[in-house]
Residue frames relative to the residue before (quaternion, step in Angstrom):
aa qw qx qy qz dx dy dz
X 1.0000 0.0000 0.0000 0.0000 0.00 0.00 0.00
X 0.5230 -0.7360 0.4250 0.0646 3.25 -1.00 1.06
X 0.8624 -0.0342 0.2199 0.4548 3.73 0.10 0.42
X 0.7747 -0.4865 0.1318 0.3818 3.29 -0.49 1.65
X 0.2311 -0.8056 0.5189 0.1681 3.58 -0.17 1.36
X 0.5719 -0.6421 0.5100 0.0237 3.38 -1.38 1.13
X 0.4253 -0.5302 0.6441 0.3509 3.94 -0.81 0.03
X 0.6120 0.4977 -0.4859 0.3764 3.66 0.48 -0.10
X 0.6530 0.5459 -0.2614 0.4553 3.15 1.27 -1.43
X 0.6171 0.3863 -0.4451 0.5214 4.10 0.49 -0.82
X 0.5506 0.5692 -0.4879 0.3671 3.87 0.43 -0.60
X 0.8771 0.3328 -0.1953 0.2861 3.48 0.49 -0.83
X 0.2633 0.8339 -0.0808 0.4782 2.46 2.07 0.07
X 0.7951 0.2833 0.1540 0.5137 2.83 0.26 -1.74
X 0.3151 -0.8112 0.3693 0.3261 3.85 1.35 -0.74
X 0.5660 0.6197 -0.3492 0.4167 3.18 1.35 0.79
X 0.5823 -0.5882 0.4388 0.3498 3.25 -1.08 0.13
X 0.6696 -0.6035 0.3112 0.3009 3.78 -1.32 0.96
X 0.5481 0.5589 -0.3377 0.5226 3.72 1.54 -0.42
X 0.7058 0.4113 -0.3525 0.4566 3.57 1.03 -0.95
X 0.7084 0.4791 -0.3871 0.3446 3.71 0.88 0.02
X 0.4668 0.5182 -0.4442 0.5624 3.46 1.34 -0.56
X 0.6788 0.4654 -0.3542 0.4441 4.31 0.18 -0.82
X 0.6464 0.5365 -0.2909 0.4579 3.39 0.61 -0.94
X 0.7559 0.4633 -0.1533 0.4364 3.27 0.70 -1.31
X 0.5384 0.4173 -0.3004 0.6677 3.96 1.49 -0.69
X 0.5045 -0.4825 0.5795 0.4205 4.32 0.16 0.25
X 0.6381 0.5521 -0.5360 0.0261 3.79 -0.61 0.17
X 0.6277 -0.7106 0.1299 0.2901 2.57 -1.45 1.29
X 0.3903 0.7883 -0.3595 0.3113 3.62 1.70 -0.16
X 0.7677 0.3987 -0.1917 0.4635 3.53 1.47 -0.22
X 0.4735 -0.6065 0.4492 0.4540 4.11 -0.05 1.62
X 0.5928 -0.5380 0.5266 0.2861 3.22 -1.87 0.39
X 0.4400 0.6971 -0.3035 0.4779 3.53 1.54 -0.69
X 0.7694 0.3604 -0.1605 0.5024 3.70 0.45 -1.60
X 0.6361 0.6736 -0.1986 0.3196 3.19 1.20 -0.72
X 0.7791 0.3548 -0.1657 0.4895 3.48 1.28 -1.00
X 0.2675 0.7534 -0.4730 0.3703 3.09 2.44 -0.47
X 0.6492 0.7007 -0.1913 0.2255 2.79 0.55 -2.51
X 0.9600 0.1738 -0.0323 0.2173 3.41 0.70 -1.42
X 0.4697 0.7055 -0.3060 0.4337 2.55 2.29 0.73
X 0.4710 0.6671 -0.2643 0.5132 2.97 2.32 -0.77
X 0.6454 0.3909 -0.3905 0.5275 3.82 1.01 -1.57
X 0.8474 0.2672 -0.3669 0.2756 4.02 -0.22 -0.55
X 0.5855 0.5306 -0.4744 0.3880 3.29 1.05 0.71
X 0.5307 0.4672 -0.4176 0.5707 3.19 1.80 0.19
X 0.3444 -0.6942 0.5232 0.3545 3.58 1.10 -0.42
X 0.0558 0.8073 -0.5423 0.2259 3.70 0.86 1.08
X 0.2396 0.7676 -0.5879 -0.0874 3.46 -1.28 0.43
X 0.7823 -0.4071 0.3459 0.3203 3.35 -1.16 1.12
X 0.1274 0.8149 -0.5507 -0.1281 3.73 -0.84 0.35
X 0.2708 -0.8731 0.3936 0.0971 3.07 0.79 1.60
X 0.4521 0.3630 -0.5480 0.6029 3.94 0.72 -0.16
X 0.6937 0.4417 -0.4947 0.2811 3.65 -0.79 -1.14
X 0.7444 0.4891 -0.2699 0.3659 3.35 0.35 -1.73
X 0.6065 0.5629 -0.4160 0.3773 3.81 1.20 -0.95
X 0.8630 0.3974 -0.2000 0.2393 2.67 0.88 -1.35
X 0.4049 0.6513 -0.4708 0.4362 3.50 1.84 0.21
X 0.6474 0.5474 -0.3062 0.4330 3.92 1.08 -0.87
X 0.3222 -0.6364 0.6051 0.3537 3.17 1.04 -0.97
X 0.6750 0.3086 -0.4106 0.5297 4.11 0.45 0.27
X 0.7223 -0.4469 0.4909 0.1938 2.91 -2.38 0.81
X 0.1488 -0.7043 0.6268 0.2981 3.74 1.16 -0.58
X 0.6651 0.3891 -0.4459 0.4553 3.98 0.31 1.23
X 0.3462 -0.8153 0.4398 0.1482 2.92 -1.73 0.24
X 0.4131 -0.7632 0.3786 0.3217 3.49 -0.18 0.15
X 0.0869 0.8401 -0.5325 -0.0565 3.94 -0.23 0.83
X 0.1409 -0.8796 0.4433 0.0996 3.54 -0.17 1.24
X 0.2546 -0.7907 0.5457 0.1102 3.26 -0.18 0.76
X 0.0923 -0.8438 0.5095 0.1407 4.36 -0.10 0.98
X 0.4993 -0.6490 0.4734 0.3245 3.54 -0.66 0.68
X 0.0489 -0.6394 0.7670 -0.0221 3.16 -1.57 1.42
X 0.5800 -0.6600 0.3775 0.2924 3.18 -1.58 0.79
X 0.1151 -0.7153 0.6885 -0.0321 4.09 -0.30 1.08
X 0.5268 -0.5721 0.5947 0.2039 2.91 -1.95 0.89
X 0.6028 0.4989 -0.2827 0.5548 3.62 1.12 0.34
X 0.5860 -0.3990 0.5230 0.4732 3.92 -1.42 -0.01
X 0.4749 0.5916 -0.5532 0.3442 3.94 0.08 -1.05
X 0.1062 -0.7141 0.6918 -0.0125 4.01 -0.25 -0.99
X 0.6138 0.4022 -0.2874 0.6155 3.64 1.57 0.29
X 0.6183 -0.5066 0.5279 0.2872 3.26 -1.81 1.65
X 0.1525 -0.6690 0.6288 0.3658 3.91 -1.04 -0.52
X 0.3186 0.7305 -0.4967 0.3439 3.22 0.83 0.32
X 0.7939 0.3363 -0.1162 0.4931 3.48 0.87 -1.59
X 0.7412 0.5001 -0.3794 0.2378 3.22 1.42 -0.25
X 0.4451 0.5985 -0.4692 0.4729 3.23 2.13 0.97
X 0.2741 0.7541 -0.4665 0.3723 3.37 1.30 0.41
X 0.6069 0.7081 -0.3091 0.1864 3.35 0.66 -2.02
X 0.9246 0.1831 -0.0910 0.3214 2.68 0.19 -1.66
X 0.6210 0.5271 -0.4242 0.3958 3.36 0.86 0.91
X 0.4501 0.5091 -0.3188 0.6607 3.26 1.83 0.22
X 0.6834 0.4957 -0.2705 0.4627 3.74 0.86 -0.26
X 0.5802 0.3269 -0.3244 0.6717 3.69 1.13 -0.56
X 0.7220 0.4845 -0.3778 0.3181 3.76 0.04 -0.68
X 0.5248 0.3703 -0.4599 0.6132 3.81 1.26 -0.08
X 0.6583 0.4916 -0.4378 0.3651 3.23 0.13 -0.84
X 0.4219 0.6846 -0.3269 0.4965 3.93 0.93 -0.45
X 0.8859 0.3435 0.0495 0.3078 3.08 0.11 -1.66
X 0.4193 -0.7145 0.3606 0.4284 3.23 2.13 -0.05
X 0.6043 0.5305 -0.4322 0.4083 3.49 0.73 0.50
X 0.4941 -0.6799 0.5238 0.1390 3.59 -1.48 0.83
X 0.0679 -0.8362 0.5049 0.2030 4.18 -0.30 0.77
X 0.4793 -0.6019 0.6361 0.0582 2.79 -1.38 0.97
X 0.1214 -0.8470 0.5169 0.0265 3.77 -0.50 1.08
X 0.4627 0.8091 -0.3598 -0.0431 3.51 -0.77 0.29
X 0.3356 -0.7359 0.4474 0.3816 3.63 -0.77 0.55
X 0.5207 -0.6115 0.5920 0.0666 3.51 -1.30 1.16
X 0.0352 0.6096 -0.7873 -0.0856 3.25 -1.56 -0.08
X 0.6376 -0.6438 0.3422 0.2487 3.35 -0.99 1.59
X 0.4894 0.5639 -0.4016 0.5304 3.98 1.11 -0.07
X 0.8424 0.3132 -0.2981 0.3215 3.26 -0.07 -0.64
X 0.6123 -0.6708 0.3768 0.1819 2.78 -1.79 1.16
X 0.5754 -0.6509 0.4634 0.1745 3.48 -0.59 1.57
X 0.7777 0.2990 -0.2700 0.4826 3.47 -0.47 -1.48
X 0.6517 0.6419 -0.3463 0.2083 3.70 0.28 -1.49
X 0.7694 0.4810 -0.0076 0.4203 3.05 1.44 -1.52
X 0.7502 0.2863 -0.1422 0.5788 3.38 1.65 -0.44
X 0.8010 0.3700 -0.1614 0.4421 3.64 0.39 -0.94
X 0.6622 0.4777 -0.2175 0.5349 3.27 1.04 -1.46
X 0.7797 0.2258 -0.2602 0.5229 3.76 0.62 -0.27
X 0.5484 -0.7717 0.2958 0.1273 3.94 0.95 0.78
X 0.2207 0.5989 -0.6410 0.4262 2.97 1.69 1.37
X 0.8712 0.1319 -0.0832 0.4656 3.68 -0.04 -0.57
X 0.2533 -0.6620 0.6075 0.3586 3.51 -1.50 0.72
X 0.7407 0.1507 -0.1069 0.6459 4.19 0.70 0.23
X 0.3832 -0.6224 0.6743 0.1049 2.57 -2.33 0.78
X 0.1128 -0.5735 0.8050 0.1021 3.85 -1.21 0.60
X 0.1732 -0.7525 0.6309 -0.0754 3.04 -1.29 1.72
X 0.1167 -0.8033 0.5840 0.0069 3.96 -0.23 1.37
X 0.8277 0.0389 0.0387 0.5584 3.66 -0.20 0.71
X 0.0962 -0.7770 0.6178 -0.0728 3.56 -1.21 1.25
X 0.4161 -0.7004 0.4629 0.3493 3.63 1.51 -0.38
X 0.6927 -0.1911 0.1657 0.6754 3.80 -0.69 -1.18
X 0.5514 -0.5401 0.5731 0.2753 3.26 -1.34 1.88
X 0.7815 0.4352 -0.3432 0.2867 3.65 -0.44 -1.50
X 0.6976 0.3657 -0.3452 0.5104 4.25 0.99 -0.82
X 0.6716 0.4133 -0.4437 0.4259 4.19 1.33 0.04
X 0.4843 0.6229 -0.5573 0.2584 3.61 1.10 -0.10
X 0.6022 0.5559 -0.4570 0.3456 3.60 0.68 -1.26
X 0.7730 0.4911 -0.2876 0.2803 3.42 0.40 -1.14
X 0.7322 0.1760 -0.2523 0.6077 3.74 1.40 -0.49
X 0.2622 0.5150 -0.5833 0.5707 2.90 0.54 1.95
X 0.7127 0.3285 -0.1935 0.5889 3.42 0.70 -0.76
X 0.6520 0.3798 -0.5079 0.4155 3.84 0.91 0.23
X 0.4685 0.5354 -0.3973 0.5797 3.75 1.32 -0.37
X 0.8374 0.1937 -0.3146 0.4029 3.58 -0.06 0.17
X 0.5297 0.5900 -0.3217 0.5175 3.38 1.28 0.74
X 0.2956 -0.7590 0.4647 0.3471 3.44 1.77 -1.04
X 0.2367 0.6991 -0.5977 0.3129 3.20 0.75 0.90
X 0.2705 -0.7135 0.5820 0.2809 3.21 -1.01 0.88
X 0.2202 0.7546 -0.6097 0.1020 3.87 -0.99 0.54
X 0.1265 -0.6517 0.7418 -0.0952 2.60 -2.16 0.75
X 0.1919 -0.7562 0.6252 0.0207 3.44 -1.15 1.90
X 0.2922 -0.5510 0.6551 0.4264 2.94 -2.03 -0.26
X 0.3466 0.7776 -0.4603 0.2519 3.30 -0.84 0.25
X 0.6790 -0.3700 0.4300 0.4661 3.77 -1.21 0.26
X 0.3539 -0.6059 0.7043 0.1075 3.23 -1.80 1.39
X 0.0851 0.8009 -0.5919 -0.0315 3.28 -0.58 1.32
X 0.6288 -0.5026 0.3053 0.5087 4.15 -0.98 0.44
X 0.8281 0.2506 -0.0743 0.4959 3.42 1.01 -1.37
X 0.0322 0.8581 -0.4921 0.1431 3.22 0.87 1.44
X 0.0699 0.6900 -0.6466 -0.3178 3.69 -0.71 -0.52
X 0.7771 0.3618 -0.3772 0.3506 2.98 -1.45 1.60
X 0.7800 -0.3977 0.3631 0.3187 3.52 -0.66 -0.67
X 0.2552 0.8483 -0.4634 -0.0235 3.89 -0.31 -0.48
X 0.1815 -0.6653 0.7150 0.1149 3.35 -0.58 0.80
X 0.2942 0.7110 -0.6358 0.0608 3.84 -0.89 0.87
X 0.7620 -0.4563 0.3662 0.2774 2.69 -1.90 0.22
X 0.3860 -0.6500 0.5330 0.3799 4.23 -0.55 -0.14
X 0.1215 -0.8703 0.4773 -0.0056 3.75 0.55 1.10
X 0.5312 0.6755 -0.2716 0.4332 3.15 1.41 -0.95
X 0.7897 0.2886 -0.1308 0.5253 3.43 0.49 -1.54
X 0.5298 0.6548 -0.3936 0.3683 3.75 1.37 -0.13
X 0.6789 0.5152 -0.1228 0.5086 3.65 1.69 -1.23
X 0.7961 0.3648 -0.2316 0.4238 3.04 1.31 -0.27
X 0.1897 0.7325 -0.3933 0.5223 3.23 2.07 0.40
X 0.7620 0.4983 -0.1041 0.4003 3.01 -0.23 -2.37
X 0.8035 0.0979 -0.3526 0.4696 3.57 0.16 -0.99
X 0.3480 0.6927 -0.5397 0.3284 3.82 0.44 0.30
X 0.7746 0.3151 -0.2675 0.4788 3.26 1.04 -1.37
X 0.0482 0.8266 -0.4467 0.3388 3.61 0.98 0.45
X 0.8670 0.3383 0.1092 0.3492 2.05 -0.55 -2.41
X 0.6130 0.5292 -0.3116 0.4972 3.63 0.99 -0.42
X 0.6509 0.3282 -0.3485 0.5892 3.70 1.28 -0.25
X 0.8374 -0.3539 0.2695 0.3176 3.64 0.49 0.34
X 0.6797 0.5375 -0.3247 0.3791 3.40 1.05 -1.54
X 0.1691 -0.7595 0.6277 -0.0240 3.17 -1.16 1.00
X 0.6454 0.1755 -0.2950 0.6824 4.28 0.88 0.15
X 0.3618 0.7139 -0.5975 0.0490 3.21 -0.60 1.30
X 0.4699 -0.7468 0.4435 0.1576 3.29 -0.96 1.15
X 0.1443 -0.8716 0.4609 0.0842 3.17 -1.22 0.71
X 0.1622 -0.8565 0.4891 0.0293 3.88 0.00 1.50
X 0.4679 0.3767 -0.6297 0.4926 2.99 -1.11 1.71
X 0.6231 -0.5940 0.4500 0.2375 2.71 -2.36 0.76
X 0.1912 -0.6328 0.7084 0.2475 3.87 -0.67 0.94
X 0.5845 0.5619 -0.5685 0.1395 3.31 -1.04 0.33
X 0.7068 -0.4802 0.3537 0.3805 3.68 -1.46 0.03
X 0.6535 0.5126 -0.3815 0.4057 3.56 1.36 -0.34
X 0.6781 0.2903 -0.2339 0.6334 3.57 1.60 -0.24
X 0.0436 0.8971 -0.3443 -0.2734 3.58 -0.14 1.20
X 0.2785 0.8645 -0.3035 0.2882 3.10 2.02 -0.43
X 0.8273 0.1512 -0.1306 0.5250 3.47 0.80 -1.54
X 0.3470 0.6624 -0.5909 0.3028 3.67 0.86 0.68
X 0.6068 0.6384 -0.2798 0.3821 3.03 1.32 -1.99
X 0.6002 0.5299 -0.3282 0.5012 3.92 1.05 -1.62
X 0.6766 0.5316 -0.3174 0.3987 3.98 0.55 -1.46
X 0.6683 0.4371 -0.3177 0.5113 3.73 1.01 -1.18
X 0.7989 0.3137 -0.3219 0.3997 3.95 0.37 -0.84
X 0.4396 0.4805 -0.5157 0.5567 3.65 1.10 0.34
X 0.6617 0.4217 -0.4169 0.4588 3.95 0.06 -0.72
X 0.4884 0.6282 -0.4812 0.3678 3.85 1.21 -1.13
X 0.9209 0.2653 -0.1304 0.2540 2.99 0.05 -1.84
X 0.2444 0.7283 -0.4411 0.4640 3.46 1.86 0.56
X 0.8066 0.4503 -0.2002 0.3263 3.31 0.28 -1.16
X 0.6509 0.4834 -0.2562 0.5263 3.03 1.18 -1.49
X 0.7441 0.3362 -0.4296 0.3855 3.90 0.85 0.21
X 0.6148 -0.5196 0.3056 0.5086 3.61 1.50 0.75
X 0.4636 0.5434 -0.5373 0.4485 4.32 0.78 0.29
X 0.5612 -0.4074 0.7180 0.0588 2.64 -2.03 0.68
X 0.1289 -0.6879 0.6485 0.2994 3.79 -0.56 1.11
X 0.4462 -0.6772 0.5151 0.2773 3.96 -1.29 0.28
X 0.0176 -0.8049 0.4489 0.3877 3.57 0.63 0.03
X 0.4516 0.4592 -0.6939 0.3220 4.10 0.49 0.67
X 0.7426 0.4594 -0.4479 0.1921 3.34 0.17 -0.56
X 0.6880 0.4325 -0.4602 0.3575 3.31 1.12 0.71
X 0.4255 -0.7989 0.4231 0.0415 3.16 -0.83 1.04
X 0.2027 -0.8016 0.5118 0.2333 4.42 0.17 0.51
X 0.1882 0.7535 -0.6088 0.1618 3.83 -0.75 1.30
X 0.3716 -0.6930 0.5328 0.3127 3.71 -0.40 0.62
X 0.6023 -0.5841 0.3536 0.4136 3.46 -1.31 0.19
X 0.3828 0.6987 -0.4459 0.4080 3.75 -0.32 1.51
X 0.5737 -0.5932 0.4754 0.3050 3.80 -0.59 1.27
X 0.8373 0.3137 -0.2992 0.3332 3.13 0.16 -0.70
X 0.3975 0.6945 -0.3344 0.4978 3.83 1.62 -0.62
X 0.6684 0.5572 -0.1885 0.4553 3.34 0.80 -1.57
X 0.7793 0.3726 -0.2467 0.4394 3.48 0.46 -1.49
X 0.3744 0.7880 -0.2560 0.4164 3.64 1.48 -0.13
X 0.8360 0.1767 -0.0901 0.5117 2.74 0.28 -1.82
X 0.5274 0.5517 -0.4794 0.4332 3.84 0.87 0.11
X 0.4667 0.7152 -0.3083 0.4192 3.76 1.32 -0.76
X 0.6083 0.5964 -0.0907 0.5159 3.00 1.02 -1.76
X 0.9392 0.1426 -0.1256 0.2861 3.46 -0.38 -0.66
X 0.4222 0.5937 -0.4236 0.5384 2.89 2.18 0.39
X 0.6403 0.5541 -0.2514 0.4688 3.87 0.95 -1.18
X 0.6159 0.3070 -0.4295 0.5848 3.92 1.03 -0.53
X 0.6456 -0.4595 0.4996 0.3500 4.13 0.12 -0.40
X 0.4968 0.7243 -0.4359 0.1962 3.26 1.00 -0.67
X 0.5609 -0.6549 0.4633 0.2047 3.76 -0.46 1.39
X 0.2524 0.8321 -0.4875 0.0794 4.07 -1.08 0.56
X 0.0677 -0.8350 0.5242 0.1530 3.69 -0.07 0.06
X 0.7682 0.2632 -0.0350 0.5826 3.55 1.47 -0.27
X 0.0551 -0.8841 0.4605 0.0570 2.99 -1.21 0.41
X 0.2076 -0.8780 0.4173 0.1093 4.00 -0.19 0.72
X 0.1920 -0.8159 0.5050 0.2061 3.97 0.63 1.45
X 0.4107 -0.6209 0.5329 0.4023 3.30 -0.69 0.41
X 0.7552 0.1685 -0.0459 0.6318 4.05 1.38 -0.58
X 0.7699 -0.5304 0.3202 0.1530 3.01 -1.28 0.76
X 0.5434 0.5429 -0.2437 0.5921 3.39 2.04 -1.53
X 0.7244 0.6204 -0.1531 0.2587 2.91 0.84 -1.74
X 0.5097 0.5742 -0.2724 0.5799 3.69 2.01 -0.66
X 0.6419 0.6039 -0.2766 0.3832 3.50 0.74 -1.66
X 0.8376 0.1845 -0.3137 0.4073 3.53 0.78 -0.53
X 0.6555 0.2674 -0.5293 0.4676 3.45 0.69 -0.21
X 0.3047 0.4873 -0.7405 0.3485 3.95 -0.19 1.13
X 0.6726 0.4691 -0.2411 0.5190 3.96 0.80 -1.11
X 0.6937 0.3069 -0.4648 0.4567 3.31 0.70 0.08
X 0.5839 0.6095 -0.4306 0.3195 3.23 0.73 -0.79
X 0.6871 0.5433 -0.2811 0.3920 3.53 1.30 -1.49
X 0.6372 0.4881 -0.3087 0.5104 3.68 1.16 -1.02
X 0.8835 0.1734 -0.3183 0.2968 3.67 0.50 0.33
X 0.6287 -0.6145 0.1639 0.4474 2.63 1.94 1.77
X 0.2340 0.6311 -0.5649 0.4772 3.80 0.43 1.07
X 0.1605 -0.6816 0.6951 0.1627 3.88 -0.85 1.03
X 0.0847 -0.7188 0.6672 0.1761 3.59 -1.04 0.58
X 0.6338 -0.2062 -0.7197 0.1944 2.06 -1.97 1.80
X 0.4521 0.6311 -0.5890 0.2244 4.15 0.37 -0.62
X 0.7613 0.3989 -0.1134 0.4984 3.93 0.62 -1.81
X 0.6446 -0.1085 0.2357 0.7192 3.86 1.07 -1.22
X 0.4679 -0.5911 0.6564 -0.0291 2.04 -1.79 2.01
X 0.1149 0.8183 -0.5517 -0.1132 3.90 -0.68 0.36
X 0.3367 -0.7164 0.6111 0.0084 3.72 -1.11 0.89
X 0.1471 0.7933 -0.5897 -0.0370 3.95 -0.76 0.29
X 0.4190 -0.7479 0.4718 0.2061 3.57 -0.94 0.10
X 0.5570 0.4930 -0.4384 0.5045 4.36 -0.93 1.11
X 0.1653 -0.7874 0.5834 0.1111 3.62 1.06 -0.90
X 0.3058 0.6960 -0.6298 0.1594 4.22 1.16 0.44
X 0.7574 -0.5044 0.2144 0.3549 3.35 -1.70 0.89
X 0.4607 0.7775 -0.2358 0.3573 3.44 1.03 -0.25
X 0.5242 0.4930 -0.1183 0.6842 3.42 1.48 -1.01
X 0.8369 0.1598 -0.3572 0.3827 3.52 0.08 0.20
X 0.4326 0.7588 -0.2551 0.4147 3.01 1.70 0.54
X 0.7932 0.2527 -0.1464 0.5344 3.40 0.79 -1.22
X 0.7568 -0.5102 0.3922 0.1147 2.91 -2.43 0.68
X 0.4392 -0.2014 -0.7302 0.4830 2.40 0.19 2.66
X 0.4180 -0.6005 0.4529 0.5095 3.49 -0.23 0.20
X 0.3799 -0.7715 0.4699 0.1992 4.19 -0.78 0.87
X 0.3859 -0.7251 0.5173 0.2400 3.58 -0.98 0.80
X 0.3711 -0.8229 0.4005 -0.1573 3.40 -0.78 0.94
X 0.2181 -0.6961 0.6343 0.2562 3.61 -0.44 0.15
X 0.1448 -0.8934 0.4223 0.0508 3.43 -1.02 0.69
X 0.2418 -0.8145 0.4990 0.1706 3.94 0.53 1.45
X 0.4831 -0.5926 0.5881 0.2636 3.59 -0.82 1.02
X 0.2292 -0.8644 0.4443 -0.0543 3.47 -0.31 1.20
X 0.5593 0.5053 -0.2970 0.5862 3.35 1.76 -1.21
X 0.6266 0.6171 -0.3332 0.3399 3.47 0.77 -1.36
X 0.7664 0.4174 -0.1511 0.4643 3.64 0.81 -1.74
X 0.5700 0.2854 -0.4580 0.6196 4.24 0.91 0.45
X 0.5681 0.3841 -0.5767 0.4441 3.81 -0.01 0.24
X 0.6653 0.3373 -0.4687 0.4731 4.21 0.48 -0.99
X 0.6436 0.5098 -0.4644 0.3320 3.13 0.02 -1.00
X 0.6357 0.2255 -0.4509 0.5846 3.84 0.08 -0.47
X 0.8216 0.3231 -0.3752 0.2823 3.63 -0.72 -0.66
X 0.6003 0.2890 -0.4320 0.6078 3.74 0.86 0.64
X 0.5714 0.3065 -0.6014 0.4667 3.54 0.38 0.62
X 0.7933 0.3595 -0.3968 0.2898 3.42 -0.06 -1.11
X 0.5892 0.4911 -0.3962 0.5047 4.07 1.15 -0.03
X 0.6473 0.4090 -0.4694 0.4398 3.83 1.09 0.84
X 0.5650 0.5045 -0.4312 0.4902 3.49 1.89 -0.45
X 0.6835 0.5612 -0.2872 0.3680 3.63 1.34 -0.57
X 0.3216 -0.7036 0.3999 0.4915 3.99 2.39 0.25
X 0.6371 0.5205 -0.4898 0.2886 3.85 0.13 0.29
X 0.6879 -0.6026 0.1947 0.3546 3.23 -0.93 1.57
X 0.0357 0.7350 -0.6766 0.0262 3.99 -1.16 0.24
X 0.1082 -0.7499 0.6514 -0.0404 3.38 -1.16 1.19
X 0.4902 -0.7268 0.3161 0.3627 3.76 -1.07 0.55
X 0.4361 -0.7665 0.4644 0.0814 3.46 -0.72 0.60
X 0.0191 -0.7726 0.6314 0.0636 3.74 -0.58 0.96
X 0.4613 -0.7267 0.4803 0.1688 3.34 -1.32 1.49
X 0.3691 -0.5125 0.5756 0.5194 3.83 -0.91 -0.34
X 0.3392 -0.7215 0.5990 0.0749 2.95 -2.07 0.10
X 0.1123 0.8585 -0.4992 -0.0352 3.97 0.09 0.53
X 0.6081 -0.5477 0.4553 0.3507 3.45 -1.79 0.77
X 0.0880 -0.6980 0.7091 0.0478 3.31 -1.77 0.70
X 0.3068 -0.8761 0.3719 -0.0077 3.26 0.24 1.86
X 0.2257 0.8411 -0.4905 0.0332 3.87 -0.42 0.48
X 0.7851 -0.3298 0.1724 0.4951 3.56 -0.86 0.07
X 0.4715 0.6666 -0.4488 0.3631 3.64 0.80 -0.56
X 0.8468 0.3454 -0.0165 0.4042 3.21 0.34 -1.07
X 0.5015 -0.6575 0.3095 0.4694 3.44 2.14 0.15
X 0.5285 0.5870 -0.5323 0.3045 3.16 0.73 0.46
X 0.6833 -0.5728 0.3500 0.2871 3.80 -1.17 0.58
């Protein structure tokens, strides 16, 4: 063969058509492993290589994504939940699947999404981790839906969302947890996090703890809930708090995982045995939680699961085919916190 072989040339080659080599050749998953290695024994005996500018620019996309990490407050520099950073690395192999390159970055809630990624063709989409107060980030991805921004969050499925969401079932996660409560006995258990509409994640946790209050004949108490964002030290606060008013408990239900971690330290620094005095429970399961001294039981959000949707319902909106949002199950990860063995 004469001169710089072509994708036309492995097509014929091979007996396939030029779309099935450019797919084959980007890893997707639309092509059999059979056709697939055909594909690439033909391109490196021709000594083919990919010209990924060319090819972008025949699609018209960046062949990347955009992962925005938004800044939460940490007792560290990071300024990142760890929750989401077990996210990573299943949103990282899954582009990588899919023949796409990721784009990382950490945000600060001012700045202008679309302007900075799409509109200037570093990315054909945004994965959006964290948003802080839901109610001051709706306006803004409101204003990416009317920009055409392609996106996709993690985050609470709400009716009057704007956009997409891949989330967790929080609802049926809070009411799990305080179910299992109640199976150890505990009968005043508090619950720490913000219920409200600016945090919807732990409302959902606040509404299916109250669920499963009821459905065991209790009275929710509203002192025993307590408003702390998702942060050791919020946590160790609000446990501070409801020890200093008197306010009676034998349990407790974090609305997060950080948010357990410290009032477990508070509980310990004012001589509370956890689980014997208070039982405690949190919700995210991040690697941490199976770490400390009791190790803490936990709701657990299928993380591997939620970076595979999230790329494949972003990249089937850069691709115009329909996507709706999608709520995951949730299951208990039981540990000593809570008396378990």
């Amino acid at each position: 063969m004469k001169g710089k072989a072509t994708s036309l040339d492995i097509a014929h080659l091979a007996g396939v058509s030029q779309p099935t080599v450019s797919r084959a050749l980007r890893g997707s998953p639309m092509v059999n492993e059979e056709t697939r290695k055909r594909i690439q024994a033909i391109a490196a005996e021709l000594n083919y290589k990919v010209d990924k500018n060319a090819s972008n620019l025949r699609r018209q996309h960046s062949g990347t994504i955009a992962l925005l990490f938004f800044e939460d407050p940490t007792p560290d520099d990071s300024q990142i939940n760890p929750f989401f950073l077990s996210m990573l690395g299943s949103i990282t192999r899954a582009c990588a699947l899919q023949g796409y390159d990721l784009l990382i970055s950490f945000q600060q809630l001012s700045t202008n999404w679309q302007a900075d990624y799409e509109d200037s063709n570093k990315a054909d989409g945004l994965i959006l981790l964290g948003y802080g107060d839901y109610l001051e980030a709706q306006q803004r991805l409101q204003k990416l839906v009317r920009q055409g921004t392609h996106f996709v969050r993690w985050g609470a499925v709400l009716p009057d969302q704007p956009g997409v969401s891949i989330g967790c079932d929080n609802r049926q996660g809070g009411a799990d947890i305080t179910r299992h409560l109640l199976e150890q006995g505990r009968r005043r258990i508090a619950f720490i996090g913000d219920a409200s509409n600016h945090y919807p994640e732990f409302l959902e946790r606040y509404r299916g703890y109250g669920q499963a209050l009821q459905e065991a004949g209790m009275q929710i108490d509203p002192r025993l809930q307590v408003d702390a964002i998702t942060t050791e030290q919020a946590g160790y606060d609000a446990v501070l708090h409801l020890l200093d008013q008197q306010i009676t408990f034998d349990a407790l239900f974090a609305a997060s995982d950080l948010i357990a971690i410290g009032a477990m330290k508070a509980l310990h620094e004012r001589g509370l045995v956890v689980p014997q005095q208070v039982a405690v429970a949190g919700f995210d399961d991040i690697p941490m939680a199976g770490f400390i001294s009791p190790g803490l039981s936990t709701v657990q959000q299928d993380t591997k699961l939620a970076g595979t949707m999230l790329v494949e319902t972003l990249l089937r909106q850069i691709n115009g085919e329909p996507v709706e949002s999608r709520v995951l199950p949730a299951r208990l990860v039981l540990r000593r916190s809570t008396g378990m063995a």
